[in-house]
N, C-alpha and C positions, 0 to 999 in steps of 0.2 A: 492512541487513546488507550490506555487501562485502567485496569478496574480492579480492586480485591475483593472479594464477593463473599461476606460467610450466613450460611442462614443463622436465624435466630431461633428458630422452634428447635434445635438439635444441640447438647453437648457438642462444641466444638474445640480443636486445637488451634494454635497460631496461625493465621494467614500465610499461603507460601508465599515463599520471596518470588516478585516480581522477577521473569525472567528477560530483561532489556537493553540491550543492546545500545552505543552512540551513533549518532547518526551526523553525516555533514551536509553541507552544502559549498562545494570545492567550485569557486568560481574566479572566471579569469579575470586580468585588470584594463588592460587596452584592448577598445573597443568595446567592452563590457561593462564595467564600471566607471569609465571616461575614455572622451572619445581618441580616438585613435587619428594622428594627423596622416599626410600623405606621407612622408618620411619618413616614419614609423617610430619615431623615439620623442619621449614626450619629457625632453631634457631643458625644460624654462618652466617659469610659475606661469607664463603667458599661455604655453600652450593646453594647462589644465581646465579641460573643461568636462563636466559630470555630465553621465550619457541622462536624458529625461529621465524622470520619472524615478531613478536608481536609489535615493535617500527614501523614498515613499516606501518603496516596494519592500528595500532591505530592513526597514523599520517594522513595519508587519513582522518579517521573514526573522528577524532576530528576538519577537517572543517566542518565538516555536522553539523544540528542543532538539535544533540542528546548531553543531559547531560552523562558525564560517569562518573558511580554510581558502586563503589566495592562492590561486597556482598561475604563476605567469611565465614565458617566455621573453626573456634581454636579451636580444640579439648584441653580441659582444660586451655586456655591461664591465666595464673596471677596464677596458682596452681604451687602448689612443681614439677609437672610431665612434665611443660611449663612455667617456669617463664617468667615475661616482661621482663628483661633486655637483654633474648637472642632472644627474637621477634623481639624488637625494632631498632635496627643496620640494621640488612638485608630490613627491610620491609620500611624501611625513604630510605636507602641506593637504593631499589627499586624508590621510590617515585620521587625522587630529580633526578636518571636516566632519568626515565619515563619524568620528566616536561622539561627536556635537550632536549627535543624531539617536543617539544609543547603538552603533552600528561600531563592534567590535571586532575583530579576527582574532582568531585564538592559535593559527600561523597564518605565516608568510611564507610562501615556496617558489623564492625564485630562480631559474635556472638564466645561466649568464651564456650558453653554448651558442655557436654560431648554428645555423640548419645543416650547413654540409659536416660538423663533427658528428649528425648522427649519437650525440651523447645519449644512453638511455633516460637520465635526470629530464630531459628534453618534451614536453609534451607532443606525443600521448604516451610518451613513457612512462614508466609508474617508478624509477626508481627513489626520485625525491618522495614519494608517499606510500615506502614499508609500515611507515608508525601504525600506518591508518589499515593497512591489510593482517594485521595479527591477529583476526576474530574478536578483536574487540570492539568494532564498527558494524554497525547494521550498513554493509553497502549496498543492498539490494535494494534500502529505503535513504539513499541518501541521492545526492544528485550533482550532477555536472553544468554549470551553467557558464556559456562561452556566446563567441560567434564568430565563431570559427569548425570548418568540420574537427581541426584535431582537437578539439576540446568534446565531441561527441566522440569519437574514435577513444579519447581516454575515458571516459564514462563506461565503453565498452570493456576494455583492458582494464578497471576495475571493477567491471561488477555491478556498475552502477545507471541510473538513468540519466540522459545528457536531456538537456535545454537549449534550444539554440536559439540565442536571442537574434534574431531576421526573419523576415519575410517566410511562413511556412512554404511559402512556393521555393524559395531556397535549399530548402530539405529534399527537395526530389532530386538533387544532383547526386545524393546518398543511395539512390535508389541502386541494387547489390555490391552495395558496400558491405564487406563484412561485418565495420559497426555500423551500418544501419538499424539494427534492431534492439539500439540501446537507445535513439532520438525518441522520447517521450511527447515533444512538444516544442514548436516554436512559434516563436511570434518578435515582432520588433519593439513591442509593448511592454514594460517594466513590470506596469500595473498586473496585464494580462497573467506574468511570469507567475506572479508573486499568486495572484487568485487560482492559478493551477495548482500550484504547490499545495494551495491551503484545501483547494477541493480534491487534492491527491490523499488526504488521511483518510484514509476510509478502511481503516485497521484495527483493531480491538486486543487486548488482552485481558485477558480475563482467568484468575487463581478461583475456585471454588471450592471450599472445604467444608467439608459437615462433616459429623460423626460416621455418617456411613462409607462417605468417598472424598476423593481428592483428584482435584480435573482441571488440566491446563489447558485452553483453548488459545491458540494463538491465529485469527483469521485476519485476511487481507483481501478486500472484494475484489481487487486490481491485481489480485499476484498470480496471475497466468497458472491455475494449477496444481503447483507444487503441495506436495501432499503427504501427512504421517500421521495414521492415524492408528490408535491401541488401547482397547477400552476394556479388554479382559475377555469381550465377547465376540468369537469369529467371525459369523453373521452382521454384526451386528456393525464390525468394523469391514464387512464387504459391502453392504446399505450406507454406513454413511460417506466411503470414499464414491462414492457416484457425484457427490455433491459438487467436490473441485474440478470433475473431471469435466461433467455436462454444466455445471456453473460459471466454470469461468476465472474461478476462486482458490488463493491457497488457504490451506486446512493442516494447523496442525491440532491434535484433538489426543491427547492421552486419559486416563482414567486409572485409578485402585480403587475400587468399591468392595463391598462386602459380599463378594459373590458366591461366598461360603452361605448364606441367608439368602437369596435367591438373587435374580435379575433385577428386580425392580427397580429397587434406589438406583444402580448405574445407569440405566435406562433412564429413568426419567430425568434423572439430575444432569446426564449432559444432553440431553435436549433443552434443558432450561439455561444452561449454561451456553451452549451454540447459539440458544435465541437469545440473548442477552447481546451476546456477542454481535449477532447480526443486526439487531438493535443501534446497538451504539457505535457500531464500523456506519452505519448509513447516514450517521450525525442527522445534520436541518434536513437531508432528506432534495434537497435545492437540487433541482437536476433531473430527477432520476425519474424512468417511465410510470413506475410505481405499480404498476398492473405485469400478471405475467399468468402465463395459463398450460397440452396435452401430449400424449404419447402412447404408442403402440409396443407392448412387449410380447415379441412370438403371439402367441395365441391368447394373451392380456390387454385388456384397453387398463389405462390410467388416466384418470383429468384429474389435474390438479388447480384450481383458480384461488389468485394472491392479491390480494390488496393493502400494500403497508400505508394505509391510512389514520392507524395510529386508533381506530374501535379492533375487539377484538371478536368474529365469530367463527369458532369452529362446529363443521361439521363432517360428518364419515359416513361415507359406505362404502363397506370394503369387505363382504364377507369372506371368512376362511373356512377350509376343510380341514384343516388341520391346525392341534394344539400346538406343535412346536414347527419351524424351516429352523434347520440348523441350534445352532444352540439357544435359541429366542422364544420363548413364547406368543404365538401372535397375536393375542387379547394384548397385547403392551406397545401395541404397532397406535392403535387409537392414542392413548395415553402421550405416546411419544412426540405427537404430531399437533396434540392439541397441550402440550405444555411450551412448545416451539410455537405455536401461535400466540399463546400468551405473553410469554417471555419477548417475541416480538414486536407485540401488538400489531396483531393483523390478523385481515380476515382469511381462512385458509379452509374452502372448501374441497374435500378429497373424494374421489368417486374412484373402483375399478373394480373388475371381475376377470376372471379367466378361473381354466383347469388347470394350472399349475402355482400350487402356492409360492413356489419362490418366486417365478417372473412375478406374481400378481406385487407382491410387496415391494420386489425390485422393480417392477414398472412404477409405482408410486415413489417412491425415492427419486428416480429419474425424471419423472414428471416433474418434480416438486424442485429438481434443481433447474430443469430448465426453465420451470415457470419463473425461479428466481432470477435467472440468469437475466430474463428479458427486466425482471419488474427493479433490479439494480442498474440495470444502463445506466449511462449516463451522458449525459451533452455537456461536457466543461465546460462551454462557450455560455452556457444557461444559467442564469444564477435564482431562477424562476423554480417554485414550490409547485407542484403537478395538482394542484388544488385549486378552486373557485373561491374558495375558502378562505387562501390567503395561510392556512397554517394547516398541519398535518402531527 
């Protein structure tokens, strides 16, 4: 999901260019998209038949802005043992279904090697998909969908998250596999595949320009971490990388403000900018625990209590001893917290005290990411609004 943001109260320049990436979904053909016989070659129109559920799911799965890329393994295809002419009827016969459906492939990667050539072309070898490794691919948001481990094993080898379409008890055969840690989800359910996928967006970008500053947010509630963050302000960039760390969350967060004229503008404009973001990474919100709450620093208490309900109230008590912790002012720590409330709509009560002004603000920061951490959960299996309500 993104977004180009410019205020209106402010002279402003051109919206920056969206910075985004393609994304795929690299999925296999037998067994996966049609079933796979005992023989393993699906060389008649008799033996075509489409696994459940597969035209539903990939119909959804083909509004989204994922390329869908075949990667299959022909055990000898074009040999005396598999000739083409009994490939080619079923597999076009396949194809010409599928686009009946709106269900296009933008390639086909088939590798014809036997398993003892060991060819790298071979899944989970990557070499039939350079095209797709040249940084011109988001593979860290795209995905592998098989059922088979080596269709998770190449998910892993690029980068990417695998799907295993079987039985999630099937996945624990993975258990210290090396690509184990690239199986995002299985199930033997088309449907199920397809509703994970869609409840996997939960990523935001967001361009924000005004006259005073210019701020890219790039977050992902699901990205394990990963983190860069550079707002001009020291402090200010050691406060908000607590967030991916104790959140859960990757963060990328730059900033040019006018810090020539003071703090203010970059400070508040990317807390509005971050809450926007986390806003709209949480989409319908369907799932999620939606409440998240405290924390001990050294000799600092922090509570932080969250509710993305969708009213918003903030409030503070947070006294300081001091005018600046590092290059910050800390009259702007309020400001910061409750334009981050706004921006997300939610209610966001902040409480802390101690003798030491830096923990006291950095125990608040960390409060606030773990309170998120919990109030972003999420149960994928749920398609249920955390509400009485019915809507949030």
């Amino acid at each position: 999901m993104s977004i180009s943001h410019t205020d209106s109260h402010t002279d402003t320049t051109a919206p920056a260019a969206k910075r985004c990436l393609k994304r795929a979904l690299f999925i296999d053909r037998d067994g996966t998209l049609i079933r796979e016989p005992e023989d393993e070659q699906i060389d008649s129109l008799e033996k075509l038949e489409f696994v459940p559920g597969v035209m539903g799911a990939l119909s959804r799965l083909a509004q989204m802005d994922f390329e869908l890329v075949m990667v299959t393994n022909q055990d000898g295809l074009g040999t005396a043992s598999f000739p083409e002419d009994t490939f080619w009827p079923a597999h076009n016969k396949m194809l010409r279904t599928l686009e009946g459906e709106g269900i296009r492939f933008a390639d086909q990667l088939i590798d014809r090697s036997f398993p003892a050539d060991n060819a790298p072309t071979r899944k989970p070898g990557t070499a039939m998909l350079t095209a797709y490794m040249d940084g011109s691919y988001d593979l860290a948001h795209s995905f592998v969908i098989g059922d088979r481990a080596t269709d998770i094993a190449l998910a892993h080898n690029l980068g990417a998250k695998g799907i295993l379409l079987a039985p999630a008890k099937a996945a624990e055969a993975f258990a210290g596999e090396p690509y184990a840690d690239a199986l995002a989800f299985a199930s033997p359910s088309w449907t199920e595949v397809a509703a994970f996928i869609h409840g996997s967006e939960r990523r935001a970008v967001i361009d924000r320009r005004t006259a005073e500053t210019d701020i890219h947010v790039d977050l992902d509630l699901d990205g394990h971490g990963r983190t860069h963050i550079d707002t001009g302000l020291k402090f200010y960039d050691h406060m908000l990388s607590q967030l991916p760390h104790h959140a859960g969350i990757s963060l990328t967060l730059t900033c040019r403000g006018d810090l020539e004229v003071d703090e203010h503008h970059t400070m508040e404009d990317v807390a509005i900018a971050l809450g926007d973001a986390l806003r709209q990474a949480l989409g319908d919100k369907r799932g999620i625990e939606r409440y998240g709450f405290v924390l001990p620093m050294d000799e600092a208490d922090a509570q932080v209590t969250l509710d993305f309900g969708g009213r918003v109230d903030f409030r503070w008590q947070v006294p300081f001893t001091r005018e600046y912790v590092g290059d910050t002012p800390t009259e702007m720590y309020a400001h910061v917290f409750q334009s981050l409330a706004v921006a997300m709509r939610a209610n966001l009560h902040i409480e802390a005290r101690g003798e030491n002004n830096h923990h006291v603000i950095e125990g608040v920061f960390k409060a606030f990411a773990r309170a998120l951490r919990a109030a972003i959960r999420r149960d994928v299996f749920s398609g249920s609004l955390p509400s009485s309500k019915g809507l949030l």
